[in-house]
N, C-alpha and C positions, 0 to 999 in steps of 0.2 A: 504493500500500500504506500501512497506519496502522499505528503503533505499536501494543504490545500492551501494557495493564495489566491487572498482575496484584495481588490482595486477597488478605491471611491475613486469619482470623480473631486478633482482637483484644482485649482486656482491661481494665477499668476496676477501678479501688476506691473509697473514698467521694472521694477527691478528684484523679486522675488519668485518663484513657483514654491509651490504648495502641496505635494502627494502625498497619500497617506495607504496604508489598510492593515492586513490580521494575515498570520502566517498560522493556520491548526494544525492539530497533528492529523495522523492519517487516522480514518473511520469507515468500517464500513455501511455507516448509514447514508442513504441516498439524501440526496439536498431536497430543500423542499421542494414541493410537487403541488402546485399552481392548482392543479383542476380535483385536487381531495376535496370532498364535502364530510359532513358531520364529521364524524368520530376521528375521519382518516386525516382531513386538517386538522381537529385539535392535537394529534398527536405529532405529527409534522411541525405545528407552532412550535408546541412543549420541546422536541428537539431542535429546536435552535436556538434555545438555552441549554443545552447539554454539551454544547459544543466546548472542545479543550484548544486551546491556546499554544504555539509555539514559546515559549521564551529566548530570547537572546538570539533567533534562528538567522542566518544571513542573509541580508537582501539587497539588490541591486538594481540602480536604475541608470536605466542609459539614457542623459540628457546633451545636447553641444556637444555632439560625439565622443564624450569619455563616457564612463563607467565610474557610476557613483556607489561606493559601500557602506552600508550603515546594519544595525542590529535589533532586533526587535525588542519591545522595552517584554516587562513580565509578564504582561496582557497579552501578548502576540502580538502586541499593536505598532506599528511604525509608520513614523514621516519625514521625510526630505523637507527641509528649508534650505534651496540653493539659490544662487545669483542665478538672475536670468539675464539672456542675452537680449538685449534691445531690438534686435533686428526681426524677435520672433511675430509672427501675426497677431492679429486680434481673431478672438471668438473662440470655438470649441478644437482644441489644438491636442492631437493622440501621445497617448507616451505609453513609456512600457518597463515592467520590472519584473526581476526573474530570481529565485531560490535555485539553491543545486540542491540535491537528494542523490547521493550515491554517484555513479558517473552520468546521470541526468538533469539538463535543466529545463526548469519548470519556468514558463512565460505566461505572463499574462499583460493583457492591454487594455487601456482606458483612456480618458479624455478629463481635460482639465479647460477653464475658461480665463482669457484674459480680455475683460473686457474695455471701450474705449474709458478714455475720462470725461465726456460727456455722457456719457449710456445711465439708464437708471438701474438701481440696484433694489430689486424687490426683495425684501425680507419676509418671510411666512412661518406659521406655526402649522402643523397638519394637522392634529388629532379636532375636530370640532370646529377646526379653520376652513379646511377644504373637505376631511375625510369625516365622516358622520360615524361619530366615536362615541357619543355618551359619556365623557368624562364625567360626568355630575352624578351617576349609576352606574358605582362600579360594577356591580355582578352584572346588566346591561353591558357594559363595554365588554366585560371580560367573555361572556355568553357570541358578542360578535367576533371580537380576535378569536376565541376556538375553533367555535362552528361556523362562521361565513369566511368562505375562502375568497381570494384575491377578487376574485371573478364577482363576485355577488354583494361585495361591500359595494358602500353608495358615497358620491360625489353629490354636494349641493348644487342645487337648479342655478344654473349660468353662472358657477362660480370657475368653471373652464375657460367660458368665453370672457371673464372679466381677464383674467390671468393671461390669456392668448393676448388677449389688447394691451394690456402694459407691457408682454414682451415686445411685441411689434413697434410701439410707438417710437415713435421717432424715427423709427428704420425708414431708409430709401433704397431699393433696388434690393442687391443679393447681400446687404449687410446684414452681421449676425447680430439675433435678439439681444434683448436688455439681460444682463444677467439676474438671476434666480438664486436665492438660499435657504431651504427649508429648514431651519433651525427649531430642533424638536427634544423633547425631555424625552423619548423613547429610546430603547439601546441600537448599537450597532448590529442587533442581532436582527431586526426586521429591516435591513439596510433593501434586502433583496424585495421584501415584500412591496415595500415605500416605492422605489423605483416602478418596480411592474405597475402598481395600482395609479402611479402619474403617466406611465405612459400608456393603459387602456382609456381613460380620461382625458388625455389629451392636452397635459398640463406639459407647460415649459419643460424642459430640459435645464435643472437643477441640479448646483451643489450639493450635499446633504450633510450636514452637524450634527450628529448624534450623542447620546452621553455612553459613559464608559460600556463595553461589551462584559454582559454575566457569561458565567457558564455553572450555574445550579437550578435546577427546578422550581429551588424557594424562590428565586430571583424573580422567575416567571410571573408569579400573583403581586409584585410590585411593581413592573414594568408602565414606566410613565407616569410614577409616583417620586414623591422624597422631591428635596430641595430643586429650584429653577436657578442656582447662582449660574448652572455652566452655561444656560441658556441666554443668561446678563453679559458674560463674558465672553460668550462666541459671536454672538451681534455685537458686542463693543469692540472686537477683533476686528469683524468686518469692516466698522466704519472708518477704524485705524488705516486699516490695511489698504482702504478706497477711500482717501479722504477727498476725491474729486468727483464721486458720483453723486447724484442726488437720489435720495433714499425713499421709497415706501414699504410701511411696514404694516405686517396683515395680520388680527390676532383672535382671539376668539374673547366670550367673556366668564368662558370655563372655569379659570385658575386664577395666574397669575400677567398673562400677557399684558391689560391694559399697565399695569402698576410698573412691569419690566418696563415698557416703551415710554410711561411718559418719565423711568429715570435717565433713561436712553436719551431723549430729545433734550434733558437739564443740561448734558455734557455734549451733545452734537447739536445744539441749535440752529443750524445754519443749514446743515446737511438734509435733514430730514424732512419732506414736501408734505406726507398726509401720512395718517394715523388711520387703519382699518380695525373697527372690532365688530364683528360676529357675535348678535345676541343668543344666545343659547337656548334662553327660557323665555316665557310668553310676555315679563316684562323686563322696564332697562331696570337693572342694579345702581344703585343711587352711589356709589364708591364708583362704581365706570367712570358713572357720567361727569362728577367731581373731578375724576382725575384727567378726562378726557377735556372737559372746560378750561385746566387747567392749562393742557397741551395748546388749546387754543387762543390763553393770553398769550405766549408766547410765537403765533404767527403762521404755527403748524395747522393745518387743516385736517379735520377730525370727521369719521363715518360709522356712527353707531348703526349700528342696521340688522334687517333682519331675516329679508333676500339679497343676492346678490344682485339683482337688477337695482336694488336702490343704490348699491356699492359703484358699479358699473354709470349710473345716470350722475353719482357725486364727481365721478372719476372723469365725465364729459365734462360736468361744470364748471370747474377747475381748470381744465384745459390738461387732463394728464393724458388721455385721448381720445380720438376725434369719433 
C-alpha cells in the first residue's frame, strides 16, 4: 500500500505562493464514494475522521524550475511559503508536489490563484451561508452530514447566481474571475466533500480555509463546533496578504460571523465594500443588527436578508454588479 497525498488549492500575490495539504498513511479503505445514501454515506463521513496522518513524511514541490523540500508538521499537514517570481500570470495557475515511497514517486496536481490588485476578493462562510446546514439543530445538521450524501444536500435559491455575479464583475473578455475564499470552522477532512458540493452548484472556483484535520471518531460529533478565532485569523491573513483588493464578505446569522466581520472591518476599514448576513430564522437577531448598524457608521454597506434575490438586488444597488 502507498501513502496518500492530498492538494488544496492554493494562493499567490505579487510576491509570495501559498500550497498546502496532508500526506496519510496507507489504508485500505476506499475514499469516499459520492453516490452512498443512508447508512452507506454515514459511514463513508464517519471514515474520514478515521483517517491517520503522515508525520515529518517528505515533500516536494517543483516551483521556477527547482525542487523545493520541506517536511510535514505532526498532522501530516504541510505548506510552502516561497518567493514568487513576478513574471508569473494572473488567475488559476497548476503546480505540482510529489512524496517518494520506496523506489516510487507519488504526484499529485492542483491549482493555486493569483489574482489582479484591482479584482475583488469574496470572503464566504458555507455551512448556513450557501450550504443548508442547520447549524442552530444540531442533531438536524448532524442527521444531514450522515444521511444526505453530496448529491442530495441543498444550495439556497439564487445564492449560485449571486456568487457567479460577483465573480464575473468587472471581468472583460477571457479574464479570470474575482477571487473566492471559503473560510469555514469545519475540518480538513470534508475538504473533498466542500469542493464537489461547489462544483454541482455551480459556485466559483474557490480557495478553501479549513480548521485543523481530526483523525478520531469522537472528533466527528464536534465537527464545526468549539472556538471561530482560526476563522478571525485566516480572513485577517487574507486581507494582509491582498491588501489591494477590495473585499466582500458573506456570513450567515448562525454563530459567530456577523460579530467576526464587523471586528474585521474595525482593523481593515478601507478594504472592505459590503457586509452579507444570511438570516437563518424567521426573524433578525437584535445583536446582528446592532452590530451590522454598526458596520454601517463606519461607510461599509450592510445586507441582512433572507433570500438571496434580496442579496443579489442590494449587490445591483450598490453598483457591485450590473
Amino acid at each position: 500500500m502507498k501513502p496518500i497525498l492530498k492538494l488544496y488549492r492554493g494562493y499567490a500575490n505579487e510576491q509570495e505562493l501559498i500550497v498546502m495539504g496532508h500526506v496519510f498513511k496507507p489504508t485500505k479503505r476506499k475514499e469516499y464514494d459520492f453516490q452512498k445514501k443512508k447508512f452507506e454515506n454515514a459511514t463513508s463521513i464517519i471514515r474520514l475522521f478515521r483517517l491517520k496522518t503522515e508525520s515529518n513524511a517528505d515533500v516536494y514541490l517543483e516551483h521556477d524550475k527547482t525542487t523545493i523540500h520541506t517536511k510535514t508538521l505532526e498532522d501530516g499537514y504541510f505548506k510552502f511559503c516561497v518567493p514568487l517570481n513576478k513574471e508569473v500570470r494572473y488567475g488559476w495557475i497548476d503546480y505540482q508536489v510529489s512524496i517518494v515511497h520506496g523506489n516510487e514517486t507519488i504526484v499529485s496536481k492542483e491549482s493555486y490563484i493569483r489574482p489582479k490588485r484591482e479584482n475583488l476578493g469574496v470572503i464566504s462562510d458555507i455551512d448556513d451561508t450557501f450550504l443548508v446546514s442547520y447549524t442552530e439543530n444540531p442533531l438536524k445538521k448532524l442527521y444531514h452530514l450522515l444521511f444526505r450524501n453530496v448529491n442530495t444536500r441543498k444550495v439556497y435559491e439564487d445564492v449560485s447566481a449571486h456568487y457567479q455575479a460577483l465573480g464575473n464583475a468587472g471581468r472583460t473578455g477571457s479574464e479570470e474571475q474575482n477571487a473566492f475564499f471559503f473560510v469555514s470552522s469545519s475540518e480538513w477532512n470534508l475538504y473533498r466533500f466542500i469542493v464537489r458540493f461547489t462544483e454541482i452548484h455551480q459556485l466559483p472556483k474557490a480557495v478553501l480555509l479549513l480548521k485543523d484535520i481530526k483523525s478520531r471518531v469522537s472528533d466527528f460529533f464536534r465537527t464545526g463546533r468549539g472556538g471561530h478565532n482560526h476563522k478571525f485569523e485566516k480572513i485577517k491573513h487574507i486581507l494582509e496578504f491582498y491588501p489591494n483588493l477590495k473585499y466582500i464578505l458573506m456570513g450567515d446569522d448562525s454563530q459567530h460571523d456577523p460579530f467576526l466581520y464587523e471586528a474585521i472591518c474595525k482593523i481593515f476599514p478601507v478594504t472592505v465594500k459590503a457586509v452579507y448576513i444570511r438570516k437563518t430564522g424567521k426573524q433578525e437577531k437584535e445583536k446582528v443588527s446592532i452590530a451590522l448598524k454598526n458596520l454601517e457608521s463606519l461607510g461599509i454597506s450592510v445586507c441582512y436578508f433572507t433570500q438571496s434575490s434580496e442579496a443579489i438586488a442590494h449587490s445591483k444597488a450598490i453598483g457591485l454588479i450590473s
